[in-house]
CHARMM-style PDB file with segment names, atoms N, HN, CA, C and O in Angstrom:
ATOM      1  N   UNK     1     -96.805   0.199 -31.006  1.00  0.00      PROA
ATOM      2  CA  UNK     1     -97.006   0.813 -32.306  1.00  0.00      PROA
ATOM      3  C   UNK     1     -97.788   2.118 -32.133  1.00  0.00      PROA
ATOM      4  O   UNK     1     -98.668   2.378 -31.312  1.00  0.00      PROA
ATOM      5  N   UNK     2     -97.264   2.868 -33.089  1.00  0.00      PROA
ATOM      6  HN  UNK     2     -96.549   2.657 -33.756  1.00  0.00      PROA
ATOM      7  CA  UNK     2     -98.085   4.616 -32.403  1.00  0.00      PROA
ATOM      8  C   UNK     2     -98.927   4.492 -34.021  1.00  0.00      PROA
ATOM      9  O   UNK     2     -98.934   3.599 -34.868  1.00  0.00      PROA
ATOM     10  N   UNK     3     -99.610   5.877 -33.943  1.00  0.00      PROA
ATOM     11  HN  UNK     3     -99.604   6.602 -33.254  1.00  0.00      PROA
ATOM     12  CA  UNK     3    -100.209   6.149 -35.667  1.00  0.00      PROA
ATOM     13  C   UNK     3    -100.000   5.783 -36.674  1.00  0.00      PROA
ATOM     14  O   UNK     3    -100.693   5.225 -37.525  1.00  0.00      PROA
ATOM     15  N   UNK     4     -98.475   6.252 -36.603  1.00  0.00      PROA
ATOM     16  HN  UNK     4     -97.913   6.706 -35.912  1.00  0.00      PROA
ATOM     17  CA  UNK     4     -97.444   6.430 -37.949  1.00  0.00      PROA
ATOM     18  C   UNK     4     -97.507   4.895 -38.210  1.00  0.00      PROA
ATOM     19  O   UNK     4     -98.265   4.349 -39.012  1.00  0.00      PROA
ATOM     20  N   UNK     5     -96.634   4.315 -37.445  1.00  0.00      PROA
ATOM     21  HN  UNK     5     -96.019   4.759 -36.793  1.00  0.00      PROA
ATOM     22  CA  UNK     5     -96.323   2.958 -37.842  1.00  0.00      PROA
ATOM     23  C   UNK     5     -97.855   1.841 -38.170  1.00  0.00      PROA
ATOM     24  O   UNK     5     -97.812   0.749 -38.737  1.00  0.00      PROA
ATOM     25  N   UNK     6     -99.186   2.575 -37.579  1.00  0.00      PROA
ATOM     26  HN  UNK     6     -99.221   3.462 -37.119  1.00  0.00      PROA
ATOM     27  CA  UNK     6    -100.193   1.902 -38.185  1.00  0.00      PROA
ATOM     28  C   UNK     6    -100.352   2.423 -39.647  1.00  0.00      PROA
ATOM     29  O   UNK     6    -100.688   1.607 -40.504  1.00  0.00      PROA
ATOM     30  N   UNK     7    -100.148   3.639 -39.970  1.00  0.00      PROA
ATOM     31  HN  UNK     7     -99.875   4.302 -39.273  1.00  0.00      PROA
ATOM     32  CA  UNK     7    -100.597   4.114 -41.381  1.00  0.00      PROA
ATOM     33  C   UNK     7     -99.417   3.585 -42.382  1.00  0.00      PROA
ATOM     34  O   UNK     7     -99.606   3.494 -43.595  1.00  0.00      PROA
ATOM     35  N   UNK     8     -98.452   3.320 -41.889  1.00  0.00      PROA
ATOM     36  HN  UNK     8     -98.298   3.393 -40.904  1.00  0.00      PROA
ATOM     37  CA  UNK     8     -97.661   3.193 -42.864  1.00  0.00      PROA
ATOM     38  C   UNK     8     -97.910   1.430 -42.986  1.00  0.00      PROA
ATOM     39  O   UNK     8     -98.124   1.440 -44.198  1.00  0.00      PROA
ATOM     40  N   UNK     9     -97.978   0.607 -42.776  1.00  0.00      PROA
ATOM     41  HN  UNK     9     -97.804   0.599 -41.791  1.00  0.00      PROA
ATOM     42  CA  UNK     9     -98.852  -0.425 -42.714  1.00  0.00      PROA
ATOM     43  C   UNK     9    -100.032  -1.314 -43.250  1.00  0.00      PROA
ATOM     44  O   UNK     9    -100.250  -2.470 -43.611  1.00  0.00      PROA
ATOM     45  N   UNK    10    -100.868   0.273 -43.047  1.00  0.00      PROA
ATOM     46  HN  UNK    10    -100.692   1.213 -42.754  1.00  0.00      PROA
ATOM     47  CA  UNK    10    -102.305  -0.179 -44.033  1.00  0.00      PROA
ATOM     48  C   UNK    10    -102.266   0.230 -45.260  1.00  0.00      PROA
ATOM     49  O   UNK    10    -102.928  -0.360 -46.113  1.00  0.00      PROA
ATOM     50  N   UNK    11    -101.344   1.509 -45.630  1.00  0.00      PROA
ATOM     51  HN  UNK    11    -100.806   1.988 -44.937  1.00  0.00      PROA
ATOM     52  CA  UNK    11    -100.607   2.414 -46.997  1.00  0.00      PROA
ATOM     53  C   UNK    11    -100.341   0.717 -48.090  1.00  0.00      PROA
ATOM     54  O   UNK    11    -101.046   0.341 -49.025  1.00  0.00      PROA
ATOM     55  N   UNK    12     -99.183   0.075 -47.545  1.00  0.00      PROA
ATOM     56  HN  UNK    12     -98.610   0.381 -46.784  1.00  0.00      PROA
ATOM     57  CA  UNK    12     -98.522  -0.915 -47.669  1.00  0.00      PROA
ATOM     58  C   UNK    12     -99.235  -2.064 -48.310  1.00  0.00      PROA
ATOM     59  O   UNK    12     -98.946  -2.581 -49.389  1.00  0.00      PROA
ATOM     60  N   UNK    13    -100.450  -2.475 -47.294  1.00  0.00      PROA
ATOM     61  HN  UNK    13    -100.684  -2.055 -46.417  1.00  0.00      PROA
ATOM     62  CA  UNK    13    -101.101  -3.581 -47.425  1.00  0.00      PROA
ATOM     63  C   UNK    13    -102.619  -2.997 -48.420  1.00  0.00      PROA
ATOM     64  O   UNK    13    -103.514  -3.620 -48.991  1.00  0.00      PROA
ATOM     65  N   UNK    14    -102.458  -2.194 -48.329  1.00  0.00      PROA
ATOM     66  HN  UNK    14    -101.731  -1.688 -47.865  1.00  0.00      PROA
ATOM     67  CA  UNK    14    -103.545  -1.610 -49.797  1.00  0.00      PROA
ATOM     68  C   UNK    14    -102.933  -1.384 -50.911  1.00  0.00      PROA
ATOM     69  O   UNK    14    -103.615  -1.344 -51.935  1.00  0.00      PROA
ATOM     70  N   UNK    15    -101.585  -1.195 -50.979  1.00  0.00      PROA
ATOM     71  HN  UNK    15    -101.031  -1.228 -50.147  1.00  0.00      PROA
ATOM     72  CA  UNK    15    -100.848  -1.277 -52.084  1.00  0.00      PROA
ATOM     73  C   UNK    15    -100.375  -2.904 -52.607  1.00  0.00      PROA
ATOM     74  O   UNK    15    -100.479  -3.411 -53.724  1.00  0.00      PROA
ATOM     75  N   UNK    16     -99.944  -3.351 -51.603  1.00  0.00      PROA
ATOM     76  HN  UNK    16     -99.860  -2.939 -50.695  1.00  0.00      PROA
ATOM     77  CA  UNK    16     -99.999  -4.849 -52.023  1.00  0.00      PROA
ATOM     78  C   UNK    16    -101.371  -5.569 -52.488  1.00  0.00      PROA
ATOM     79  O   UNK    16    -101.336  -6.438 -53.359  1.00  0.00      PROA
ATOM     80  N   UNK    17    -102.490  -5.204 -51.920  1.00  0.00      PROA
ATOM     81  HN  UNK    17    -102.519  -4.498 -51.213  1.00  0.00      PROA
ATOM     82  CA  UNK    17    -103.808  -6.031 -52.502  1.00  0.00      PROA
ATOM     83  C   UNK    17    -104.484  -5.443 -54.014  1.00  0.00      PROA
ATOM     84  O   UNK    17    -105.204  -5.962 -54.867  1.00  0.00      PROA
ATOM     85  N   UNK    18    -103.799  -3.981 -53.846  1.00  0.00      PROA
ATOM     86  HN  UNK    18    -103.214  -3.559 -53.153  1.00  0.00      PROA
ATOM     87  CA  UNK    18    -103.719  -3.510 -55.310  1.00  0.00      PROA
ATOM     88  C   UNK    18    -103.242  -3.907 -56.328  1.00  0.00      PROA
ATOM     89  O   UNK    18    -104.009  -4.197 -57.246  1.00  0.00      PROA
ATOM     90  N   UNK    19    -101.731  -4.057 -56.507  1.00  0.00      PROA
ATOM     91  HN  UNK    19    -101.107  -3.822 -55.761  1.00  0.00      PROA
ATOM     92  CA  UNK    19    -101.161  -4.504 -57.184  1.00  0.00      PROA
ATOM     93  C   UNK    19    -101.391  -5.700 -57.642  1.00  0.00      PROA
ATOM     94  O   UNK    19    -101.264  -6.034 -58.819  1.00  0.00      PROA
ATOM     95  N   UNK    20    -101.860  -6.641 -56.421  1.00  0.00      PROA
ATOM     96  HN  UNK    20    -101.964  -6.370 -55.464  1.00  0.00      PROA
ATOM     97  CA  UNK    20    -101.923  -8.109 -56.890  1.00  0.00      PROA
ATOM     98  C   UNK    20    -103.830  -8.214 -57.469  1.00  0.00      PROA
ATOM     99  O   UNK    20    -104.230  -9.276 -57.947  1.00  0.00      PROA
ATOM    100  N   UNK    21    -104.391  -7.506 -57.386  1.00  0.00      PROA
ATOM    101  HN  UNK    21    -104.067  -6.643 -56.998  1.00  0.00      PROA
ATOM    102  CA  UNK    21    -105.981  -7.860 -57.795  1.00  0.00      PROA
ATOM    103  C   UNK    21    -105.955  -6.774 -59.004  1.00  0.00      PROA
ATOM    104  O   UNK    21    -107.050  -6.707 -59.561  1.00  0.00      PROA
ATOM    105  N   UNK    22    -104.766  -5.731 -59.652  1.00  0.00      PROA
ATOM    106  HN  UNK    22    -103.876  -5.785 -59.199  1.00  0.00      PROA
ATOM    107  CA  UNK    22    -104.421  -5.701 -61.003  1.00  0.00      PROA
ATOM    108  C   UNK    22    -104.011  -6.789 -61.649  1.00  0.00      PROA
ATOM    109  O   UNK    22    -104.387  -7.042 -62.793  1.00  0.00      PROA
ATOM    110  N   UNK    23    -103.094  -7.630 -60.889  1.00  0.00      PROA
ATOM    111  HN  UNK    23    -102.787  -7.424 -59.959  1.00  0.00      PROA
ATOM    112  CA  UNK    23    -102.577  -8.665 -61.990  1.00  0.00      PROA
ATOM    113  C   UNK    23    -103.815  -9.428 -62.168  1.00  0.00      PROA
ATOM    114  O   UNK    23    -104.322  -9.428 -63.290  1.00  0.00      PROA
ATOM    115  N   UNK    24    -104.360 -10.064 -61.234  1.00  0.00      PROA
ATOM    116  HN  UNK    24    -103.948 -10.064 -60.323  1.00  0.00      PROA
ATOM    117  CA  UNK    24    -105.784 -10.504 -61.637  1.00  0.00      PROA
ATOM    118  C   UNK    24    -106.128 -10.375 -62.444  1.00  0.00      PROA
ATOM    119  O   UNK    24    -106.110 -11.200 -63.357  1.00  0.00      PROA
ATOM    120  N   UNK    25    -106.580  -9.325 -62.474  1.00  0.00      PROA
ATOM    121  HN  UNK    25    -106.594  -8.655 -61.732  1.00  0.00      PROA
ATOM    122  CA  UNK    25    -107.328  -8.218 -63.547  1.00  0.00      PROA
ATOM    123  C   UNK    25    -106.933  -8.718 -65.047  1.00  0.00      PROA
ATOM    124  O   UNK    25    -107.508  -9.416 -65.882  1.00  0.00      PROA
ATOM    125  N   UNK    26    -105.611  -7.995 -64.997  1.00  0.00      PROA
ATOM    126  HN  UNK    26    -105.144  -7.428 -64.319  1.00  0.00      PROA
ATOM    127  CA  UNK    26    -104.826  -8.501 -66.442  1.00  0.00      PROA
ATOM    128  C   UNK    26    -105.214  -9.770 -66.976  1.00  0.00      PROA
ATOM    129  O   UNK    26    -105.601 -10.151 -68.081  1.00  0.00      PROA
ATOM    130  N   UNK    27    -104.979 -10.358 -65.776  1.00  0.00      PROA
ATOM    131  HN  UNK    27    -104.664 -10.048 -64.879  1.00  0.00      PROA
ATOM    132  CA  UNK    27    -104.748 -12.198 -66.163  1.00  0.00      PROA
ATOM    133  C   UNK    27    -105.918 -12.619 -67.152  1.00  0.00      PROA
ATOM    134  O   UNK    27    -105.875 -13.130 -68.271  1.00  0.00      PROA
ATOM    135  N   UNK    28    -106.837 -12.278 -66.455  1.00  0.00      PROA
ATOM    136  HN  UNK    28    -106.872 -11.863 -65.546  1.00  0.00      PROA
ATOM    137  CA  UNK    28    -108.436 -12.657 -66.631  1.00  0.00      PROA
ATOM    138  C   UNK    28    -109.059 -11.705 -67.446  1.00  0.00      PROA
ATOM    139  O   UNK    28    -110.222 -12.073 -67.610  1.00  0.00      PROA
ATOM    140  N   UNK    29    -108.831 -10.632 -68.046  1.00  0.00      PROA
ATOM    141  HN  UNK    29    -107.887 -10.333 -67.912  1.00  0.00      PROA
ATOM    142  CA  UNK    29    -108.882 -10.572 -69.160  1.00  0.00      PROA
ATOM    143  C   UNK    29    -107.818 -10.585 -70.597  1.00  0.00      PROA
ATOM    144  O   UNK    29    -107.959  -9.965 -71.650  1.00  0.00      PROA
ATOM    145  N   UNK    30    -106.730 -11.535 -70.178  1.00  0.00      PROA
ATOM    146  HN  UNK    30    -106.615 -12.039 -69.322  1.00  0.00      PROA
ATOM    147  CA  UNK    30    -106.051 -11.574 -71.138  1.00  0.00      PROA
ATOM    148  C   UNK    30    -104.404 -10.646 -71.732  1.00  0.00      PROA
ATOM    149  O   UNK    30    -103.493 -10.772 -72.550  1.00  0.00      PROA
ATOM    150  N   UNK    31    -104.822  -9.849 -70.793  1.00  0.00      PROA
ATOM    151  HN  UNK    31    -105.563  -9.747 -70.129  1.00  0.00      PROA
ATOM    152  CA  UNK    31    -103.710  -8.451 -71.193  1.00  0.00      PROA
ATOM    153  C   UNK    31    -102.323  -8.415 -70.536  1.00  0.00      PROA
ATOM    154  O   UNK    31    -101.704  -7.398 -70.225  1.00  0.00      PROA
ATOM    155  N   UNK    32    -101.830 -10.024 -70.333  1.00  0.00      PROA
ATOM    156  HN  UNK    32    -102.333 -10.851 -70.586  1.00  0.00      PROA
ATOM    157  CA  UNK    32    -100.979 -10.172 -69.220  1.00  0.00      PROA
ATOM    158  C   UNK    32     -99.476 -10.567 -70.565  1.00  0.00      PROA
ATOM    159  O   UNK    32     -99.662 -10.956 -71.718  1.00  0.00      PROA
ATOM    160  N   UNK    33     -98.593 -10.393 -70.136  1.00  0.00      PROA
ATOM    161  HN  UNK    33     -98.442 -10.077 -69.200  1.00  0.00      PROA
ATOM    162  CA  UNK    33     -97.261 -10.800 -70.751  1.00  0.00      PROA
ATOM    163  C   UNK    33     -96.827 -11.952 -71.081  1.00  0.00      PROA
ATOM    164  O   UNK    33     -96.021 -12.673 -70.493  1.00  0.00      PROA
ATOM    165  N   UNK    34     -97.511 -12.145 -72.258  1.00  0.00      PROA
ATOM    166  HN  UNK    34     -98.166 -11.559 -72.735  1.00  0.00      PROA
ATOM    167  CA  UNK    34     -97.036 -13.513 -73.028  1.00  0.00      PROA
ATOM    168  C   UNK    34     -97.168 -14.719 -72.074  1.00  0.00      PROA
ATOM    169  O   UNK    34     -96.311 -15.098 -71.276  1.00  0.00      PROA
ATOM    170  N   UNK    35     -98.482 -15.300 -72.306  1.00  0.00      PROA
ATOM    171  HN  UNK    35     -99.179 -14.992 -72.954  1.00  0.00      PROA
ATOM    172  CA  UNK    35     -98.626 -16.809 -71.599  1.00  0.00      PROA
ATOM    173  C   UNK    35     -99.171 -17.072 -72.855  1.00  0.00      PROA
ATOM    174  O   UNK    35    -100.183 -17.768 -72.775  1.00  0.00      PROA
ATOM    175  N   UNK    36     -98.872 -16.777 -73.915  1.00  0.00      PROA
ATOM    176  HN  UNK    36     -98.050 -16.211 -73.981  1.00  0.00      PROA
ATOM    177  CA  UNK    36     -99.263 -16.364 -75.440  1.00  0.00      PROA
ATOM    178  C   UNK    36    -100.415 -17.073 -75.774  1.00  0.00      PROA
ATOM    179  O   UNK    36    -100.271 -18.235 -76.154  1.00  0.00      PROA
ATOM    180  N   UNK    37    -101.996 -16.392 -75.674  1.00  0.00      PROA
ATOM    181  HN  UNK    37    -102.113 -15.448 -75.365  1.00  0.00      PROA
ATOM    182  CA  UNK    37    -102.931 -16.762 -76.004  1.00  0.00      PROA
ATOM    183  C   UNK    37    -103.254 -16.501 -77.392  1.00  0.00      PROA
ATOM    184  O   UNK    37    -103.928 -17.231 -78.119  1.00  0.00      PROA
ATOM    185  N   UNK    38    -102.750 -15.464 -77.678  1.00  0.00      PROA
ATOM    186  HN  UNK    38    -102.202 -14.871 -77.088  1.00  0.00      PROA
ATOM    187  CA  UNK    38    -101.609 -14.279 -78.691  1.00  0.00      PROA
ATOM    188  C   UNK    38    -101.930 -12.790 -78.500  1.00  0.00      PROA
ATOM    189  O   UNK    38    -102.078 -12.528 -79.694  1.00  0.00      PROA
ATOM    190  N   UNK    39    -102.046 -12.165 -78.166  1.00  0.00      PROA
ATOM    191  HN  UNK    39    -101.926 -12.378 -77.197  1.00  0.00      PROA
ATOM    192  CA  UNK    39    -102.567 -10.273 -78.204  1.00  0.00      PROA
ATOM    193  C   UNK    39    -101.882  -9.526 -79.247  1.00  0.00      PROA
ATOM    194  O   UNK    39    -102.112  -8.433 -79.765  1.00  0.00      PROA
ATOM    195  N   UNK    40    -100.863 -10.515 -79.440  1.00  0.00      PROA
ATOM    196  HN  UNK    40    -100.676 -11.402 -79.019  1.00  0.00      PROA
ATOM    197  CA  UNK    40     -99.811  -9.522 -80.801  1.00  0.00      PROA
ATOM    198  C   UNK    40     -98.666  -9.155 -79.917  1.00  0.00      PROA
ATOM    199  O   UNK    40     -97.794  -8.294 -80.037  1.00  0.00      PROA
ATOM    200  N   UNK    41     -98.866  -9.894 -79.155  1.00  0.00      PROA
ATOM    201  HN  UNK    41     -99.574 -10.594 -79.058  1.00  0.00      PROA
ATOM    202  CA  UNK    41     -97.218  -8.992 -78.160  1.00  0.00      PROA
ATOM    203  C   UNK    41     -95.865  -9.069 -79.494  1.00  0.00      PROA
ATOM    204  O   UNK    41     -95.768  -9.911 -80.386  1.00  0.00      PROA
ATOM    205  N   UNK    42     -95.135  -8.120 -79.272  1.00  0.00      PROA
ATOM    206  HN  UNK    42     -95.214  -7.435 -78.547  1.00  0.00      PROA
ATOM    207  CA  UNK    42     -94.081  -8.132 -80.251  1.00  0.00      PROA
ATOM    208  C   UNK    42     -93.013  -8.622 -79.547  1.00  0.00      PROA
ATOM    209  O   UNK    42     -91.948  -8.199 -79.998  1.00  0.00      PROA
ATOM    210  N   UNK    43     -92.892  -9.437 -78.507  1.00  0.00      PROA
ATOM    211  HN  UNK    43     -93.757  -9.780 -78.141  1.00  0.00      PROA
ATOM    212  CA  UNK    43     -91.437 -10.093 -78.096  1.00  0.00      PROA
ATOM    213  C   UNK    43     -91.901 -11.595 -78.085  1.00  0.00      PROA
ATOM    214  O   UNK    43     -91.039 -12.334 -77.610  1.00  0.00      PROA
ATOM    215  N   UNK    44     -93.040 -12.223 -78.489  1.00  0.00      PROA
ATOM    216  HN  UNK    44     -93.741 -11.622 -78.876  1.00  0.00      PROA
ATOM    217  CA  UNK    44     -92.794 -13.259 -78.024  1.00  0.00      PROA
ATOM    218  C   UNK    44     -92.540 -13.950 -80.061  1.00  0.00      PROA
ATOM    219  O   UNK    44     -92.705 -13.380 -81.139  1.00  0.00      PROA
ATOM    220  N   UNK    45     -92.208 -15.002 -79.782  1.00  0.00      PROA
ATOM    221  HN  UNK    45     -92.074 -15.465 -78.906  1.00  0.00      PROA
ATOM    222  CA  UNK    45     -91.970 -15.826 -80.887  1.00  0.00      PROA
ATOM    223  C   UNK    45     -93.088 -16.440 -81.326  1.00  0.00      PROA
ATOM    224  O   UNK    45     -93.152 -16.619 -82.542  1.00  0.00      PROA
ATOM    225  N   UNK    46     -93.952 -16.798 -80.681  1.00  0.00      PROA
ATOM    226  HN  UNK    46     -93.899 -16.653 -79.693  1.00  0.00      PROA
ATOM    227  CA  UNK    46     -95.147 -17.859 -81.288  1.00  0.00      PROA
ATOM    228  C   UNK    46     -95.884 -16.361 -82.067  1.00  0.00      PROA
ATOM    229  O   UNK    46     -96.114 -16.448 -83.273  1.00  0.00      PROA
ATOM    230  N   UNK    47     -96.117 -15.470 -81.582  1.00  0.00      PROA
ATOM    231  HN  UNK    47     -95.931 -15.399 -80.602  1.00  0.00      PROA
ATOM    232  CA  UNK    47     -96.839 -14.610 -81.735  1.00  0.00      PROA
ATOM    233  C   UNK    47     -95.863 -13.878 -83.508  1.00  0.00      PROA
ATOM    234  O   UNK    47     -96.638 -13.824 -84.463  1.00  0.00      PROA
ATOM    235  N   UNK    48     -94.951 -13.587 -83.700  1.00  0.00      PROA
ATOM    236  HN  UNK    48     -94.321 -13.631 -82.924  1.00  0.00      PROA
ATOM    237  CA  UNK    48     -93.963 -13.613 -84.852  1.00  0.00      PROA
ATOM    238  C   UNK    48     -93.909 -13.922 -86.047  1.00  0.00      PROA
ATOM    239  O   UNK    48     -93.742 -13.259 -87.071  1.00  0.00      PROA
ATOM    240  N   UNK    49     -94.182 -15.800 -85.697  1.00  0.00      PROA
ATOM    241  HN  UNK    49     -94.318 -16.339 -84.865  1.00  0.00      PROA
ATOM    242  CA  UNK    49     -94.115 -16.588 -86.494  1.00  0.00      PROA
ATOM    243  C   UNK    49     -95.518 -16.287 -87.799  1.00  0.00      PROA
ATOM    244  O   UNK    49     -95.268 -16.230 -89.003  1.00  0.00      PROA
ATOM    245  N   UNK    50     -96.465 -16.181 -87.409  1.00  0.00      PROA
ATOM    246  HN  UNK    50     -96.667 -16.228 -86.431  1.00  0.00      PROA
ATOM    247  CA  UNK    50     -97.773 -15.863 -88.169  1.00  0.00      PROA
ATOM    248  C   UNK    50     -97.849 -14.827 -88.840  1.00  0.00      PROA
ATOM    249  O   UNK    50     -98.485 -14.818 -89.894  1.00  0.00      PROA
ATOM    250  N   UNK    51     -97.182 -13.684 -88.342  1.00  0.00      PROA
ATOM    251  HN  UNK    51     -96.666 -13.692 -87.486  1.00  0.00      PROA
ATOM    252  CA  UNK    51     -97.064 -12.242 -88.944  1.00  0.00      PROA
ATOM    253  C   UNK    51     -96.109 -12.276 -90.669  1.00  0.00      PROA
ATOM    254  O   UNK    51     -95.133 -12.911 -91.069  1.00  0.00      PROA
ATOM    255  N   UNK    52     -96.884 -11.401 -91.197  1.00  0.00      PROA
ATOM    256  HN  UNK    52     -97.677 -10.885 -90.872  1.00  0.00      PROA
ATOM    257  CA  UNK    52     -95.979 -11.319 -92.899  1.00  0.00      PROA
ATOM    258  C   UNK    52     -95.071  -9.990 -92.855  1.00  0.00      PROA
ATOM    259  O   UNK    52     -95.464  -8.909 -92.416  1.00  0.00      PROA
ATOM    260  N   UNK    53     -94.299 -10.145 -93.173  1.00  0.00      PROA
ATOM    261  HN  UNK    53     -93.980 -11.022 -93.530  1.00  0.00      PROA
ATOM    262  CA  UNK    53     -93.184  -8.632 -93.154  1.00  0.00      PROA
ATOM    263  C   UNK    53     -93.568  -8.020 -94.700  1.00  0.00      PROA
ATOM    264  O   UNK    53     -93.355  -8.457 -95.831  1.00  0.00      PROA
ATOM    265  N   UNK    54     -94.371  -6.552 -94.084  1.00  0.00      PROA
ATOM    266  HN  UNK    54     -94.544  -6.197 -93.165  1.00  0.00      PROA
ATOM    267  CA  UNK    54     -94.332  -5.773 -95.367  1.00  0.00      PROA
ATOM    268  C   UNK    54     -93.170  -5.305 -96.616  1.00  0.00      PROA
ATOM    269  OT1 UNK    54     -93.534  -4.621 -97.573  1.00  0.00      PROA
TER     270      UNK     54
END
């Protein structure tokens, strides 16, 4: 393995521990895609049902 193929590597694996300790993130405070605690998401159905149409 020369430079390149180390940098492109650690690029990779800091992007993967990124991505996944955002979802974290989301999870744990709530801001994640309908596991409907409710946030008001507008696609889910449970979340719908409660709302009054002006």
């Amino acid at each position: 393995m020369n430079a390149f193929d180390i940098a492109v590597v650690a690029v990779i694996t800091v992007a993967a521990v990124g991505v996944i300790g955002w979802l974290i993130y989301r999870k744990i405070k709530g801001k994640g895609g309908c596991d409907c605690g409710c946030s008001g998401c507008s696609g889910c159905t449970a979340c719908r049902k409660g709302k009054k149409k002006d």
